[in-house]
ROMARNU-143577 format. One record per residue (C-alpha): residue in one letter; x, y, z; residue number from 1. Coordinates in steps of 0.02 Angstrom, whole numbers, m for minus. Layout:
// ROMARNU-143577
<r filo="a" east="X" north="Y" up="Z" miro="NUM"/>
...
END
This chain:
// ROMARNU-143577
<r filo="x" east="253" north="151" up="m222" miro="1"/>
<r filo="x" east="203" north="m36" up="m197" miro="2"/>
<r filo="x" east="226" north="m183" up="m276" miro="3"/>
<r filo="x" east="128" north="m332" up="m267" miro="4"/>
<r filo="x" east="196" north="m493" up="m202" miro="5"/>
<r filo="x" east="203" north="m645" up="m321" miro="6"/>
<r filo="x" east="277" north="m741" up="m447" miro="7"/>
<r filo="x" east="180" north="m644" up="m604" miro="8"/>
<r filo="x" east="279" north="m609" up="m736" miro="9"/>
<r filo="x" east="189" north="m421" up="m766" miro="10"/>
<r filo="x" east="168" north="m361" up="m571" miro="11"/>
<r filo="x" east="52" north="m234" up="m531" miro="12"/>
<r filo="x" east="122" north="m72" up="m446" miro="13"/>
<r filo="x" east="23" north="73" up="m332" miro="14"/>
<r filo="x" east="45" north="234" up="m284" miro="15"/>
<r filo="x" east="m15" north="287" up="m137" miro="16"/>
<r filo="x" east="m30" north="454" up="m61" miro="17"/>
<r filo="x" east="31" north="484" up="135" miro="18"/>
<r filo="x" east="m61" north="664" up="202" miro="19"/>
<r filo="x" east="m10" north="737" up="376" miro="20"/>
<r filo="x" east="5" north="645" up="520" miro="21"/>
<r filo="x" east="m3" north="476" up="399" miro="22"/>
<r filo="x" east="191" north="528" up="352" miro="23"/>
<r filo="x" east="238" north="449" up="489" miro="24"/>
<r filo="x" east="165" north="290" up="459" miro="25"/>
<r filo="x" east="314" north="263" up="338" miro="26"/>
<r filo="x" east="456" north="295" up="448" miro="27"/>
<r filo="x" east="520" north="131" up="473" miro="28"/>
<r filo="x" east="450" north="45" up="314" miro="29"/>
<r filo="x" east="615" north="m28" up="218" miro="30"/>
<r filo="x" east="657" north="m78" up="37" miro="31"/>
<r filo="x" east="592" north="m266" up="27" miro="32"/>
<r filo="x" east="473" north="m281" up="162" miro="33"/>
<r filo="x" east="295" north="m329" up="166" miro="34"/>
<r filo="x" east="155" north="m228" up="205" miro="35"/>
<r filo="x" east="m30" north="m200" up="225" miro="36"/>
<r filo="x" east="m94" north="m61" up="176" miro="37"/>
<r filo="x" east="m274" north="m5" up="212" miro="38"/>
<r filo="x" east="m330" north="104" up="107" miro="39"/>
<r filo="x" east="m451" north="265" up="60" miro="40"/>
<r filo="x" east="m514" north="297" up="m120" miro="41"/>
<r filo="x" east="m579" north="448" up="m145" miro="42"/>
<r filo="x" east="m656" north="516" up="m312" miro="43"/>
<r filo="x" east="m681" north="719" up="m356" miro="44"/>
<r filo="x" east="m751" north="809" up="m469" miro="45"/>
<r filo="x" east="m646" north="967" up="m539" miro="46"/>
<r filo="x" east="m714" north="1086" up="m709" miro="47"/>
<r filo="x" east="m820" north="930" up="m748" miro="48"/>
<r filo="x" east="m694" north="799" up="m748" miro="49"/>
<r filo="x" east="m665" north="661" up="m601" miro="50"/>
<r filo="x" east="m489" north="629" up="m533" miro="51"/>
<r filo="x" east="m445" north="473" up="m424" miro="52"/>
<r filo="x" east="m347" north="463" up="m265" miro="53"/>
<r filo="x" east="m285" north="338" up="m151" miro="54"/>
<r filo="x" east="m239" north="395" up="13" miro="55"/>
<r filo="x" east="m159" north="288" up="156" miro="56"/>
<r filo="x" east="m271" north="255" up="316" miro="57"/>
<r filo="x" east="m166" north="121" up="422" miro="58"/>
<r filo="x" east="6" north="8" up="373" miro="59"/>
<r filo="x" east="69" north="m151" up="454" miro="60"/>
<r filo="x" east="237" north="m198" up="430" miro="61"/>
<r filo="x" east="217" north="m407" up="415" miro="62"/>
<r filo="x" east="388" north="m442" up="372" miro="63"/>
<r filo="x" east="562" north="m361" up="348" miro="64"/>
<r filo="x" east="647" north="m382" up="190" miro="65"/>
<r filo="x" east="815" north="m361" up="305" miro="66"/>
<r filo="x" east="972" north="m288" up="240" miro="67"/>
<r filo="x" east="1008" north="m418" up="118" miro="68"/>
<r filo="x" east="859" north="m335" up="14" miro="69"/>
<r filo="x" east="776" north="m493" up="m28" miro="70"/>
<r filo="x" east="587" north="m488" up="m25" miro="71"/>
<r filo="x" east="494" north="m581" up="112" miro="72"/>
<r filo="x" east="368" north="m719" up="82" miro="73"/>
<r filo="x" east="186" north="m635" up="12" miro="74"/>
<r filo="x" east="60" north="m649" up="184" miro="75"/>
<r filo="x" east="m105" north="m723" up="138" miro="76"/>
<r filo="x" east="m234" north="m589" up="90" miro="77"/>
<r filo="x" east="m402" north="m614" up="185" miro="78"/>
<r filo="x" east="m541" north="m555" up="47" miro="79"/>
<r filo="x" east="m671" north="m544" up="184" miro="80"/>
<r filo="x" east="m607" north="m422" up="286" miro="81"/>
<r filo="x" east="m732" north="m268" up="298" miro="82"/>
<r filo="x" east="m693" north="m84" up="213" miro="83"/>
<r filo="x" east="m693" north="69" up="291" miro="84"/>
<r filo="x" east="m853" north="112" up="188" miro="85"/>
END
């Protein structure tokens, strides 16, 4: 699961699925640190009703949390970078 990065009171939280080889993309990935995740939605249709998934394409460790687990400073989002559709 991730958490977003800031000082909201209410933070948002994701779950995000990891298939096959994209397991491995975790190892490593530490309480506390900061990623970016690129992402795959996917919506399907099963016995007429749709389900949502999000599915893990790429992840960047930016910072470590280190061992102290104390969250790392939030990296600054670029909102014009392009999607994979």
């Amino acid at each position: 699961m991730l958490e977003e990065v800031s000082d909201k009171e209410y933070k948002s939280s994701l779950m995000i699925e990891f298939f096959k080889d994209k397991i491995e993309l975790a190892n490593g990935v530490n309480m506390g640190d900061t990623v970016k995740v690129y992402l795959n939605p996917r919506a399907k249709e099963y016995n007429g009703k749709r389900y949502n998934g999000i599915s893990c394409r790429k992840l960047d460790t930016i910072a470590q949390g280190g061992s102290k687990g104390g969250a790392a400073a939030p990296a600054a989002y670029d909102d014009n970078e392009d999607l994979p559709f």
